[in-house]
C-alpha positions, 0 to 999 in steps of 0.5 A: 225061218222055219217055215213049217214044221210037222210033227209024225210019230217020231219025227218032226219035218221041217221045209227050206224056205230058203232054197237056192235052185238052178233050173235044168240045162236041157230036157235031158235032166229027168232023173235029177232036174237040179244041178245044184241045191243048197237049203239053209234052216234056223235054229231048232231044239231037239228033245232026247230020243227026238228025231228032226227031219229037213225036207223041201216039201212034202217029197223032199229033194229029188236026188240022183244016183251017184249024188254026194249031199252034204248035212251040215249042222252047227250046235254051240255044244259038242254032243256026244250021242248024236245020230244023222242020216237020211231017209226015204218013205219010212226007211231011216239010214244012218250014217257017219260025221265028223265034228270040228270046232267052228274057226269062229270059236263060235261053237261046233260043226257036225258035217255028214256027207253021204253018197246016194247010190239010188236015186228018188226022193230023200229027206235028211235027219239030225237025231238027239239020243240022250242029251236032255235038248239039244239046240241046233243053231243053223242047219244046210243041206247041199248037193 
């Protein structure tokens, strides 16, 4: 399911390739030309102090202002020292989740919603600081 994955300094990126898009309603839509997207990626494993970044190609989505993006990940374990967020160029912003026990008893949902208060092109990243791996079993970003 993952496509590509690219392995930076730090920071592993890996491409949807299951990416659902609805095309602009008019030319208007310069800033945002999707209306709604949703990303869905398999499963991955994460080494302590490793960094995974989620991305539709090479720029990643390009988001409006004012857009609220959900980062949903779904790990068999609950992890105590899990960091996600965003990012931008080299610029990593973190921000917080919530973790619930999946309603299938099937594991746990980690769920990061974020505001993004400029608009550009944005990359989404789930961290491992300091269990030894940690398997990520699906991971969906949506606006």
């Amino acid at each position: 399911m993952l496509s590509l994955c690219m392995i930076f300094s730090f920071a592993t990126i890996c491409y949807a390739d299951d990416e659902t898009v609805i095309p602009p309603v008019s030319n208007e839509m310069i800033i945002n030309p999707y209306l709604r997207s949703t990303a869905t990626f398999g499963s991955c494993k994460i080494d302590q102090g490793v960094t995974m970044g989620f991305a539709s190609g090479d720029n990643g989505w390009a988001i409006a202002a004012n857009t609220t993006v959900t980062l949903k990940f779904y790990m068999k374990t609950k992890e105590s020292n899990v960091n996600c967020g965003y990012y931008q160029g080299s610029t990593y912003v973190q921000k917080s989740h919530t973790v619930k026990a999946n309603a299938s008893g099937d594991g746990y949902i980690y769920t990061c919603t974020m505001k993004i208060t400029k608009g550009g092109n944005y990359k989404f990243f789930i961290s491992n600081m300091t269990a030894k791996t940690i398997t990520v079993t699906k991971t969906t970003v949506s606006f």
